[in-house]
C-alpha positions in Angstrom: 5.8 -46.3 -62.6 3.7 -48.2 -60.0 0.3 -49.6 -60.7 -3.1 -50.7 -58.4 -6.3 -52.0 -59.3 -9.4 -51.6 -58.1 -13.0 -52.7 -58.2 -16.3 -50.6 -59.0 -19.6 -51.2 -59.6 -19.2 -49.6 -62.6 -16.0 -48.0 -64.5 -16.2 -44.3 -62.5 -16.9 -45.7 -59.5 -13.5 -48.6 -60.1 -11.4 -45.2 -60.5 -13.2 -43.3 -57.9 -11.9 -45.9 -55.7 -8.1 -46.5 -57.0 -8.1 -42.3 -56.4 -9.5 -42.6 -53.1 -6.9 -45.2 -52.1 -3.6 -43.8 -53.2 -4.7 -40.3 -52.3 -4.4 -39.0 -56.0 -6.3 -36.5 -58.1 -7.3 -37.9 -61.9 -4.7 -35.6 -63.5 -2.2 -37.7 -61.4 -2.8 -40.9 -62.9 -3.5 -43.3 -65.7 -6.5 -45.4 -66.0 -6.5 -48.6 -68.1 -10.0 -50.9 -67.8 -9.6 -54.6 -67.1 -12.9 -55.2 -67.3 -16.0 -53.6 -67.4 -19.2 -53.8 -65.3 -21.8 -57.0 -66.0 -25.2 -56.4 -64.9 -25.7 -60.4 -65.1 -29.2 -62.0 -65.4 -31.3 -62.2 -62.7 -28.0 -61.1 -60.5 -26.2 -63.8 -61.7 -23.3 -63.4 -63.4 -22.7 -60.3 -62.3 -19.6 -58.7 -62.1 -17.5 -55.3 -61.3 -15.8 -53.2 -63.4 -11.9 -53.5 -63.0 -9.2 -50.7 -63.4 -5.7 -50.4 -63.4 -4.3 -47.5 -62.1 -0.7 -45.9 -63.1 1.0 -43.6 -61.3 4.5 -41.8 -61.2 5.8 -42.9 -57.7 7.4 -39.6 -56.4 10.6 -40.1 -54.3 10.3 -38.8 -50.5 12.0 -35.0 -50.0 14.8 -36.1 -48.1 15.8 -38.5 -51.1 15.2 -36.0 -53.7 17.5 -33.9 -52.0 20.2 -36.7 -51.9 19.2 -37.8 -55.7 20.2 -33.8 -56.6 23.5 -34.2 -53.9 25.1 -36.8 -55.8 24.5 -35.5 -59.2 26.0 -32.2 -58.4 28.8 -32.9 -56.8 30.0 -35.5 -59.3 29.5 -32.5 -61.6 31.6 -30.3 -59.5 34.7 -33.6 -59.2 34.2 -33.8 -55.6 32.0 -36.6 -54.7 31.0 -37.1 -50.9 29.2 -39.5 -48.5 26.1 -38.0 -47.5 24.4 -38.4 -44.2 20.5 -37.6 -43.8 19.3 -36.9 -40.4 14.6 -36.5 -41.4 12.2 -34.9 -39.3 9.3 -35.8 -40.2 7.0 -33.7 -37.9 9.3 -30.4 -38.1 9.8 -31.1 -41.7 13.4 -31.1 -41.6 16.3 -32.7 -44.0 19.8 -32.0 -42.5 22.4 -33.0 -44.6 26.2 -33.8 -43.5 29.0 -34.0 -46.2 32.2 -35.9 -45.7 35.1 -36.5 -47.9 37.8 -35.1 -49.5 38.3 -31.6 -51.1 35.3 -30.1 -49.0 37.2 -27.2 -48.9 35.6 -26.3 -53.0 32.5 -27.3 -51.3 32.3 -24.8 -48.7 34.3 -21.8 -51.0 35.2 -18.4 -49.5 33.1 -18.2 -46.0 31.1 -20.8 -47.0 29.3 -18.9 -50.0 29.5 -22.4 -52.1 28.0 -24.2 -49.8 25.5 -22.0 -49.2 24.8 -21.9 -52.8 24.2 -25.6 -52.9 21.9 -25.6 -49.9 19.9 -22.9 -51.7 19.6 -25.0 -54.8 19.0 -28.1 -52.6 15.7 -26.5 -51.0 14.6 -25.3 -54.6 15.1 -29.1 -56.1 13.6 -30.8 -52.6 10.3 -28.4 -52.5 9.3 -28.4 -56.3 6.7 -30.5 -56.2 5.6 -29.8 -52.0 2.4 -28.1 -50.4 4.3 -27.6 -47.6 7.8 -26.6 -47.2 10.6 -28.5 -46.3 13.8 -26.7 -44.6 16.6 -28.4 -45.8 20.7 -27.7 -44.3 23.6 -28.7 -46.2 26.9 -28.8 -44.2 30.2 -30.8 -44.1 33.3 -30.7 -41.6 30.6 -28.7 -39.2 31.8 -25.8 -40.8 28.5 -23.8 -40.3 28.6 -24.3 -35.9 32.4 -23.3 -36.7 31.6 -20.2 -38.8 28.8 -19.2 -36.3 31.3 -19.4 -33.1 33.9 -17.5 -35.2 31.4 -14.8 -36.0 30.5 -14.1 -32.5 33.9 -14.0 -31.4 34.5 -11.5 -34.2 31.1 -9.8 -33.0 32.6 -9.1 -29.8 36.0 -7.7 -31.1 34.3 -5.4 -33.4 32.2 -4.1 -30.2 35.4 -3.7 -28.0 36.8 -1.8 -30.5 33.3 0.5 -31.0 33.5 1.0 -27.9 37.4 1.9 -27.4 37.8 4.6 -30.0 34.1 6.2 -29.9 33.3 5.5 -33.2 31.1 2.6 -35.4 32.6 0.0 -37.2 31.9 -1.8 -40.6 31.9 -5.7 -40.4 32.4 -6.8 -43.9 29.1 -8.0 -46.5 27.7 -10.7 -45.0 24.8 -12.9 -46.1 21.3 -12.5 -44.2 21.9 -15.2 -42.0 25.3 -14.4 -40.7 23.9 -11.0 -39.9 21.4 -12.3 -37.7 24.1 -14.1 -36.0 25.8 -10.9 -35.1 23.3 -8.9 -34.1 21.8 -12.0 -31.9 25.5 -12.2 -30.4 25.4 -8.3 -29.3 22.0 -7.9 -28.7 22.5 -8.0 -24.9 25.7 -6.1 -24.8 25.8 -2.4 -23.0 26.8 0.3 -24.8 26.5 -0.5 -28.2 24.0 -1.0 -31.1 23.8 -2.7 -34.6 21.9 -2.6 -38.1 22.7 -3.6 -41.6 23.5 -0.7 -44.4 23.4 -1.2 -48.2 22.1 -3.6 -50.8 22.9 -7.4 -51.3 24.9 -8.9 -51.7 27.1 -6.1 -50.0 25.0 -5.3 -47.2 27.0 -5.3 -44.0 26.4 -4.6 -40.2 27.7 -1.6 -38.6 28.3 -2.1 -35.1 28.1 1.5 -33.5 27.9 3.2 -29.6 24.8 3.6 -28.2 23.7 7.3 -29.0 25.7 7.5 -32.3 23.9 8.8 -35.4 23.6 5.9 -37.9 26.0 5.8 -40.8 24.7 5.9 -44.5 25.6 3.1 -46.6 28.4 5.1 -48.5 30.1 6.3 -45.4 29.8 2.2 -44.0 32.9 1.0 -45.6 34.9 3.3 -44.0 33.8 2.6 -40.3 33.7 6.0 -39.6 30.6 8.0 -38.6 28.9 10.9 -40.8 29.9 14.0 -40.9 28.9 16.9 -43.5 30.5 18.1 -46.3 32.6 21.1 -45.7 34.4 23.3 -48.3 37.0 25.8 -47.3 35.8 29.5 -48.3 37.7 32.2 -49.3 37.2 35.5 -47.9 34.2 37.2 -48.9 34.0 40.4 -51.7 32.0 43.5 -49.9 28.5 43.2 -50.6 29.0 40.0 -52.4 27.4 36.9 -51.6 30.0 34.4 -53.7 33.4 33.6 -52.3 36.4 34.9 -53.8 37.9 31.3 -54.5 37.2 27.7 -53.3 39.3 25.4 -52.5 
């Protein structure tokens, strides 16, 4: 708790003050009176009313974020050093983790710590107007995933491209999507878009001209095609097949 006092001509005005000062609504605070207003005699004697003010002394975003950091990661047996880079103006917290066993804290193509930035945004922007981005990454793995994932980008288009046909990356997470159709977007001959639901939607990298795959055809990597069923012959004046196979 933190405190200030402040002076009034009388009580409301000692507390209008205090508010005005620390940039506080009344809900925000607690009032305790020092002293109340003395009219005096004559204007002698006179005197102003007195407040305290208490207040809960909120930590700044980018230390909320580290407060949560610690906590959870002492939960999970892998505790880190934590490195804050703050942007005031942009509103930015990035966050660097180093120590050992970051490999649990990054998990299968970085789906842990992606959960943990996710949670670290919700914890840092509880109590904000305006939101603060936050990033969470150790060992750099996130500039390593996103060269990996344009390298892969340009395989999977090479290969579109060689045998005529799309191709089904598999379920990536919305920002790793937007990575690989960024990394394509200026390459000839071939096209992307995303298929199915999350978590499992993936991007289908396809020649230009193709029809779009549905989402049940997408695992696969192969385009759409009708469904056929081998008819028998046909019965004179009938309109049913003999048999189907």
């Amino acid at each position: 708790m933190k405190y200030f006092e402040a002076k009034g001509e009388t009580r409301e005005a000692a507390i209008e003050n205090a508010l005005r000062e620390l940039g506080l609504s009344r809900d925000d605070v607690s009032v305790e009176v020092l002293q109340e207003a003395k009219s005096g005699f004559l204007g002698l004697g006179k005197q102003p009313a007195v407040v305290r003010v208490s207040y809960q002394d909120e930590p700044a975003p980018a230390q909320r974020a580290v407060e949560f950091l610690e906590g959870l990661l002492q939960r999970f047996g892998t505790p880190a050093q934590i490195h804050v880079t703050e942007n005031t103006e942009e509103r930015t917290v990035a966050i660097e983790l180093s120590g050992d066993n970051m490999n649990q804290v990054i998990g299968h193509h970085g789906d842990t710590l992606d959960a943990i930035q996710y949670l670290t945004n919700i914890v840092t922007n509880r109590q904000e107007d305006d939101r603060w981005r936050v990033t969470v990454d150790t060992e750099h793995y996130r500039a390593k995933r996103e060269e990996s994932l344009i390298a892969l980008a340009r395989k999977t288009a090479q290969k579109a491209l060689k045998y005529r046909k799309p191709v089904a990356l598999e379920p990536m997470n919305p920002l790793e999507r937007r990575i690989i159709h960024a990394a394509l977007q200026e390459t000839a001959g071939v096209t992307t878009y995303s298929v199915g639901t999350e978590p499992n939607r993936k991007v289908i990298v396809a020649p230009e001209g193709m029809e779009p795959v549905k989402s049940s055809a997408a695992g696969s990597g192969k385009p759409r095609s009708g469904n056929h069923r081998r008819r028998g012959p046909r019965r004179p004046g009938g309109n049913k097949p003999s048999s189907e196979h």
